[in-house]
C-alpha positions in Angstrom: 8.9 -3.7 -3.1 8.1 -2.1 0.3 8.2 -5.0 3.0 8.2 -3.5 6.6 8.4 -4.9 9.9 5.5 -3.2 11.4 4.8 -2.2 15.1 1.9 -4.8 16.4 -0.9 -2.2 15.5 -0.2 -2.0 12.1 0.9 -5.6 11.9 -3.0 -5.4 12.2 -3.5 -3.1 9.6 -1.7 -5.3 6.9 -3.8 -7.8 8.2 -6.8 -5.6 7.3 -5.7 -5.0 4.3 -5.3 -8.2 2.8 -8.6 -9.1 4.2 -9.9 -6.1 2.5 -11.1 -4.6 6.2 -11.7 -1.2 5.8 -11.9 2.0 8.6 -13.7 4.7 10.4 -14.4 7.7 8.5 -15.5 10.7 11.2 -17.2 13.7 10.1 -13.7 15.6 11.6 -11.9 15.0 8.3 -14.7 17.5 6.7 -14.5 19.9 9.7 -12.5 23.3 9.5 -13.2 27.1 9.3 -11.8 27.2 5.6 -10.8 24.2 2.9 -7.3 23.3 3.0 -5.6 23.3 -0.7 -6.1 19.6 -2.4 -3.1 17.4 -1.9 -1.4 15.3 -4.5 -3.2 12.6 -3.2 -6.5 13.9 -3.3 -6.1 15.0 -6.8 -4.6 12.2 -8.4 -6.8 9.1 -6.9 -9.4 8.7 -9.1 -12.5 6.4 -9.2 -10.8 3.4 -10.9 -8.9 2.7 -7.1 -9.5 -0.2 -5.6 -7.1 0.6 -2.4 -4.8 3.0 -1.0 -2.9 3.5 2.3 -0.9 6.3 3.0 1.1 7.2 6.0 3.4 9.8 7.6 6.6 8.2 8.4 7.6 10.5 10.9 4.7 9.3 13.4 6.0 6.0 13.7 9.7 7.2 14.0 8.8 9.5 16.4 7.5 7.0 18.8 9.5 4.4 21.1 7.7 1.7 20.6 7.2 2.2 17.1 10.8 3.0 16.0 12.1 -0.2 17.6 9.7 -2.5 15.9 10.3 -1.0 12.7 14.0 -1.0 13.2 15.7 -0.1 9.9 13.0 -0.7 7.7 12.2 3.5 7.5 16.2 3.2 6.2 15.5 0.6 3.3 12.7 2.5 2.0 14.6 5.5 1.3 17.6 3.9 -0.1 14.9 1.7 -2.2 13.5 5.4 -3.6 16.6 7.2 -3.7 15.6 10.3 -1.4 18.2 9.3 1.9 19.3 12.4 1.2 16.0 14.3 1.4 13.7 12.3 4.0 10.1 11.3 3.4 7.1 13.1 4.9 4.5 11.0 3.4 4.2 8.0 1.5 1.1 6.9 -0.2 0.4 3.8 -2.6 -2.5 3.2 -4.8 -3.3 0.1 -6.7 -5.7 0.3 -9.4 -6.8 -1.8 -12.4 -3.7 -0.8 -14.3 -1.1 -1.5 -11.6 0.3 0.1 -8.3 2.1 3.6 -8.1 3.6 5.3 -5.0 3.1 8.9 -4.4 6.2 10.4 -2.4 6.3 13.8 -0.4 10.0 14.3 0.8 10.3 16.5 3.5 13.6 18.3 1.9 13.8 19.6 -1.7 15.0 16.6 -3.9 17.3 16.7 -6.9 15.4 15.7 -9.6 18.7 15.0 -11.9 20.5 12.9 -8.9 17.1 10.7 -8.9 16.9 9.8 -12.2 20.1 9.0 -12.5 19.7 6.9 -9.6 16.6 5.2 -11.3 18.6 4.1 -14.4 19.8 0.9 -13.3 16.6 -0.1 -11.1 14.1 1.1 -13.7 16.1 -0.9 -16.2 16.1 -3.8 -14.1 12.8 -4.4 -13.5 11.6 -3.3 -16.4 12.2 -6.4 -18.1 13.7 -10.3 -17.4 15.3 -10.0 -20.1 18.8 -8.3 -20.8 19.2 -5.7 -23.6 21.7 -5.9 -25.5 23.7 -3.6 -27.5 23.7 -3.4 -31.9 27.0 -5.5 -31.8 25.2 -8.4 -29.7 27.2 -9.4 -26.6 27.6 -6.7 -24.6 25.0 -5.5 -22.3 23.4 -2.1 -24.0 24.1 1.2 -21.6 20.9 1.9 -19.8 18.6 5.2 -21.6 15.8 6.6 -19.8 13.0 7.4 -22.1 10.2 10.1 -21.2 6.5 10.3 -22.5 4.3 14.1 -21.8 1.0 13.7 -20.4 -0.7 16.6 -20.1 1.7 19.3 -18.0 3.7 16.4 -16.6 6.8 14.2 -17.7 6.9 10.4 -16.9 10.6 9.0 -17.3 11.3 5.0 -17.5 13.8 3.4 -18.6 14.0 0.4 -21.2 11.0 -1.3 -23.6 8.2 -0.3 -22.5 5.7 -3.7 -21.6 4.2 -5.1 -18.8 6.7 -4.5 -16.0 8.0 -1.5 -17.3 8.6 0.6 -13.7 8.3 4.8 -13.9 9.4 7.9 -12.5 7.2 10.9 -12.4 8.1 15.0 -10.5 5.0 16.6 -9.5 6.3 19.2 -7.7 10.0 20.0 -5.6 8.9 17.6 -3.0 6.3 15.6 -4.3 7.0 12.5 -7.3 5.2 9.4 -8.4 7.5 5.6 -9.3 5.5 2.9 -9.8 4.0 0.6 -13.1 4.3 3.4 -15.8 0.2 2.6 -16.9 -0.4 3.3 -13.9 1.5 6.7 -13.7 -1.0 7.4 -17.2 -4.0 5.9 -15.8 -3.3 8.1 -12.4 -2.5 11.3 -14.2 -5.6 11.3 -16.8 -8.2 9.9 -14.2 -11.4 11.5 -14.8 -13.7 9.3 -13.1 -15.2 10.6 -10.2 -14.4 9.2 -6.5 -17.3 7.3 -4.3 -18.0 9.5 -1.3 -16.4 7.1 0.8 -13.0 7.0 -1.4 -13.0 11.0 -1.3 -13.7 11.1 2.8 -10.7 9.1 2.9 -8.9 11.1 1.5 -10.2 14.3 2.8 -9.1 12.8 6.7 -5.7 11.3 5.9 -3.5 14.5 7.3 -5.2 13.8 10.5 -4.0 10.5 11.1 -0.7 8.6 11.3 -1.7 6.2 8.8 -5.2 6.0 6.6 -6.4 3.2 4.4 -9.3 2.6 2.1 -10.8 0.4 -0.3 -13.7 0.4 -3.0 -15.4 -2.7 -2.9 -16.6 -3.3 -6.1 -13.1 -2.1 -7.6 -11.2 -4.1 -5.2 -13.1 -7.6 -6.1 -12.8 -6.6 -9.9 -9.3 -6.3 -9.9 -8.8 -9.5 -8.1 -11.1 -11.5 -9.7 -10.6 -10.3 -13.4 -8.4 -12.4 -16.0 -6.3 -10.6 -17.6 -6.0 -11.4 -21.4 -2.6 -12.4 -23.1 -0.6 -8.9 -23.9 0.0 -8.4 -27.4 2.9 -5.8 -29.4 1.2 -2.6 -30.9 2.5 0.3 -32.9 3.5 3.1 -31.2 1.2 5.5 -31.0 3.2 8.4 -29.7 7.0 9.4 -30.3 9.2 8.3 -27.4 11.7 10.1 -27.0 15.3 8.8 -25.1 17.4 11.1 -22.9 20.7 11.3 -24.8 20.0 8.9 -27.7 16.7 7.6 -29.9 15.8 4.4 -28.3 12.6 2.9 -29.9 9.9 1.5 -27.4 7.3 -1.3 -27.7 3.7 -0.4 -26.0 1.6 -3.3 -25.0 -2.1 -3.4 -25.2 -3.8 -2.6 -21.9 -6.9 -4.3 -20.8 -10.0 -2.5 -21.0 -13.2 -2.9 -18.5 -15.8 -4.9 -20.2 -18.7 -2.9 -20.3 -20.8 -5.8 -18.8 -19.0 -6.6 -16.3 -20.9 -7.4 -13.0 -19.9 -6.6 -9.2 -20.4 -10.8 -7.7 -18.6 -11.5 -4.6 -19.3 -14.5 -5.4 -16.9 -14.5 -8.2 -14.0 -13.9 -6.0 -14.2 -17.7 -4.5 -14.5 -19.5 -8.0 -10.2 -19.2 -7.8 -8.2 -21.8 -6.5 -5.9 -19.2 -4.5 -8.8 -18.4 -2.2 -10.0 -21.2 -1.9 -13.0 -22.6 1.2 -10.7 -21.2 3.5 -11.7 -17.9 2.6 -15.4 -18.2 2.6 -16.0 -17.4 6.5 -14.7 -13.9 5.2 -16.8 -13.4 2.5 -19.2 -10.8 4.4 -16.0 -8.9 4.3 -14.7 -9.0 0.9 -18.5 -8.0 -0.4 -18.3 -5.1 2.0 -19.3 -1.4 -0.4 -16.8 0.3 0.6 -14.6 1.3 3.9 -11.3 2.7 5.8 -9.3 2.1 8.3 -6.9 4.8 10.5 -4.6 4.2 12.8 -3.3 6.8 15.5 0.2 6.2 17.0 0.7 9.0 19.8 1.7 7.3 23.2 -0.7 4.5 22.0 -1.8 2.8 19.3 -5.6 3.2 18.1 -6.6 1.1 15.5 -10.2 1.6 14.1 -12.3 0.5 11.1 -15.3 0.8 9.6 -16.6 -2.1 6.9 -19.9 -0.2 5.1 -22.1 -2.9 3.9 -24.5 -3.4 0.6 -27.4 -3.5 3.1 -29.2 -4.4 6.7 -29.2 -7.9 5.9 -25.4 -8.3 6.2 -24.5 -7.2 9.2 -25.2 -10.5 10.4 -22.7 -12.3 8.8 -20.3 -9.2 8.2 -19.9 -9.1 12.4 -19.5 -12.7 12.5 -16.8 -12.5 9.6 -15.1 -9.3 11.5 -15.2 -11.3 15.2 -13.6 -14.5 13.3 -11.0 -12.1 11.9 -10.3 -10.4 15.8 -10.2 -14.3 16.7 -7.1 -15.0 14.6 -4.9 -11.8 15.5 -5.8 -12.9 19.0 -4.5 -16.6 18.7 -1.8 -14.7 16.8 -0.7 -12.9 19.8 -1.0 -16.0 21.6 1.5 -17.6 19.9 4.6 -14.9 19.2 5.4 -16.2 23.2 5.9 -19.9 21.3 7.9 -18.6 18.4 11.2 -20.1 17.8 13.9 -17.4 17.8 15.0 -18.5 14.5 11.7 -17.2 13.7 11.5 -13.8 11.9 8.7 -12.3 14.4 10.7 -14.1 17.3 11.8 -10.6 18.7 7.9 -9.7 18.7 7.1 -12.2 21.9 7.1 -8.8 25.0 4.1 -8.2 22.9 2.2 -10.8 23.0 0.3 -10.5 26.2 -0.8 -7.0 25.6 -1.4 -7.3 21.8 -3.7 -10.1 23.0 -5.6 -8.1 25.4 -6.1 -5.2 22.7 -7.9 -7.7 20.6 -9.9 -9.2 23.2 -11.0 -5.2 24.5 -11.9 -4.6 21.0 -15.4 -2.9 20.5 -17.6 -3.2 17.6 -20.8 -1.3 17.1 -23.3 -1.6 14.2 -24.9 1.8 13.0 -27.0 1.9 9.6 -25.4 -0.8 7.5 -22.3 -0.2 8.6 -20.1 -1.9 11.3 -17.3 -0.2 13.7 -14.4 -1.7 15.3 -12.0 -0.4 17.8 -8.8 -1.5 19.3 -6.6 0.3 21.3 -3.0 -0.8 22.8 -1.4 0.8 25.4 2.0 0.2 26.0 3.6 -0.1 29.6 6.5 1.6 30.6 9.6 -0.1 29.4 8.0 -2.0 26.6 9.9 -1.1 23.8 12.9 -1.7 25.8 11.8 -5.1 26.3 10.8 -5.5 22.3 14.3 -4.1 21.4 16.0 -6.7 23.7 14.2 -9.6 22.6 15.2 -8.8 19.3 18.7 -8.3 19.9 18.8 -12.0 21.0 16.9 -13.1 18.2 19.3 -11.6 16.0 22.5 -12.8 17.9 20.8 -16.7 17.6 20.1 -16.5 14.0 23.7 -15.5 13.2 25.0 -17.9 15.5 23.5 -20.6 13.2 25.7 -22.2 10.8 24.5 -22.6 7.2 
């Protein structure tokens, strides 16, 4: 849903996080005089997450460099969430075994009504391939949002409910919840308790610009499970429509087997990963880890990968190195890149992109490893960046189609 054009430092973090490359967690994120009050985030992650990132928009907008690259991707996001109106502070996802929500802090008071009105049509949309249609038969059926209570909180979605069904959740005046409606449940009833790792995560993210982190175990488990055909039950609850009955199908969720076993190993057995992926094994078996990134006048990426024991570092450092090896070549090549090319506008950061990597440190301490990268752009940069992209953009539309 969310697809930004990222400045080069957090083109890395994506990077990271589809390599499952986790971060630093300092002991700063526990320091303080007195405990701040829990955040949303830090009481609604629960021990069945296999990642999250979260990020304070504002960081990025706020810088140069940062703004440019991003262009009007901030834009798209709030138009995609229907808060232009009201600005976003923070934005967090989680993905977990039942699917991926978003956690939203807007930095004005939003108008609960005005977004779920909004929501009818896109809720309804993706909700289900297939149209509803009205009692008579032809004509499409007007759009009802439905809403189910769990505990002190209302979840509103709009449609059957089944596999795709997408929801819509207020948690407080500035604070609300969209995503996979099991996972809005799964979110709001999560009892099971955080690793220490998870809950340091969460515990530093207001000190960062951007903070991600992912559970082993749960990360390979979600990607390696199979995920049985879904199957019709009766409802076991009233649902109840906003403005007229509408009656809703629930589908049967996929429990944990009970036996189930944490094997990296498993995660290679799938043709989508393929031999390709075995130099970053050490990785993917990694416990646990985070990553942060700091954008203030420069961009600090660092990471920690926390390993299973001593006898990985080994291969873990020779896995991370490999990875630093192909955002370097990466950088290499932006200066190559046609300007039909999508990340053509990128090529003024190339050289010091490549220099970042190649700086990087990596230290190993206990069984776990530390990487640091740091860029630090020159003067007129982001003037350069902005340019390029300009030109991009006047080639691509000069070409006929």
């Amino acid at each position: 849903m969310l697809r930004p054009m990222m400045p080069a430092s957090l083109c890395l973090a994506l990077v990271a996080e589809v390599l499952c490359l986790p971060a630093d967690f300092a002991a700063r994120g526990q320091a303080g005089s007195a405990p701040e009050p829990a955040t949303w985030e830090q009481k609604l992650i629960s021990g069945d997450c296999a990642l999250f990132v979260t990020f304070r928009l504002a960081d990025f907008t706020a810088d140069e460099l940062a703004k440019t690259v991003l262009g009007d991707w901030p834009k798209r996001v709030e138009e995609e969430l229907h808060v232009t109106a009201y600005g976003i502070d923070r934005l967090t996802m989680a993905m977990g075994r039942a699917g991926s929500v978003q956690i939203v802090r807007t930095i004005k008071v939003y108008d609960a009504d005005k977004i779920r009105e909004n929501l009818k049509e896109t809720l309804r949309a993706v909700t289900s391939f297939v149209a509803f249609r009205d009692e008579a038969g032809d004509a499409p059926r007007k759009p009802t949002i439905n809403k189910k209570k769990v505990g002190d909180k209302t979840i509103y979605y709009a449609g059957e409910r089944g596999d795709w069904t997408q929801g819509w959740c207020p948690l407080d005046k500035n604070t609300f919840l969209q995503g996979d409606i099991a996972a809005i449940e799964a979110m709001l009833e999560g009892k099971s308790k955080l690793t220490a790792e998870m809950a340091v995560a969460l515990a530093i993210v207001s000190n960062h610009s951007l903070v991600m982190a992912a559970d082993g175990k749960q990360l390979r488990s979600l990607i390696t499970r199979k995920r049985p055909p879904t199957a019709p039950l009766e409802p076991s609850e009233e649902q109840v429509s906003c403005g007229a009955e509408e009656k809703s199908v629930l589908v049967r969720g996929e429990e944990k087997p009970a036996d189930e076993k944490d094997d990296a190993d498993r995660m290679f057995e799938t043709a989508e990963l393929g031999v390709a992926m075995l130099a970053l094994k050490p990785l993917w078996a990694a416990k646990s880890g985070i990553l942060r990134l700091d954008v203030k006048n420069m961009f600090t990426l660092s990471a920690r990968i926390d390993l299973r024991s001593k006898d990985d570092l080994d291969d873990a450092e020779l896995a991370l190195r490999s990875l630093l090896y192909i955002g370097r070549e990466f950088a290499s090549k932006l200066t190559k890149l046609d300007r039909a090319n999508d990340f053509a506008g990128m090529k003024p950061l190339s050289a010091p992109l490549h220099k970042a990597i190649k700086d990087a440190r990596i230290a190993r301490k206990d069984n776990a490893l530390k990487a640091i990268i740091t860029l630090l752009p020159e003067p007129g940069l982001a003037k350069k960046v902005r340019d390029e992209i300009a030109e991009a953009k006047k080639y691509r539309e000069s070409i006929p189609y």
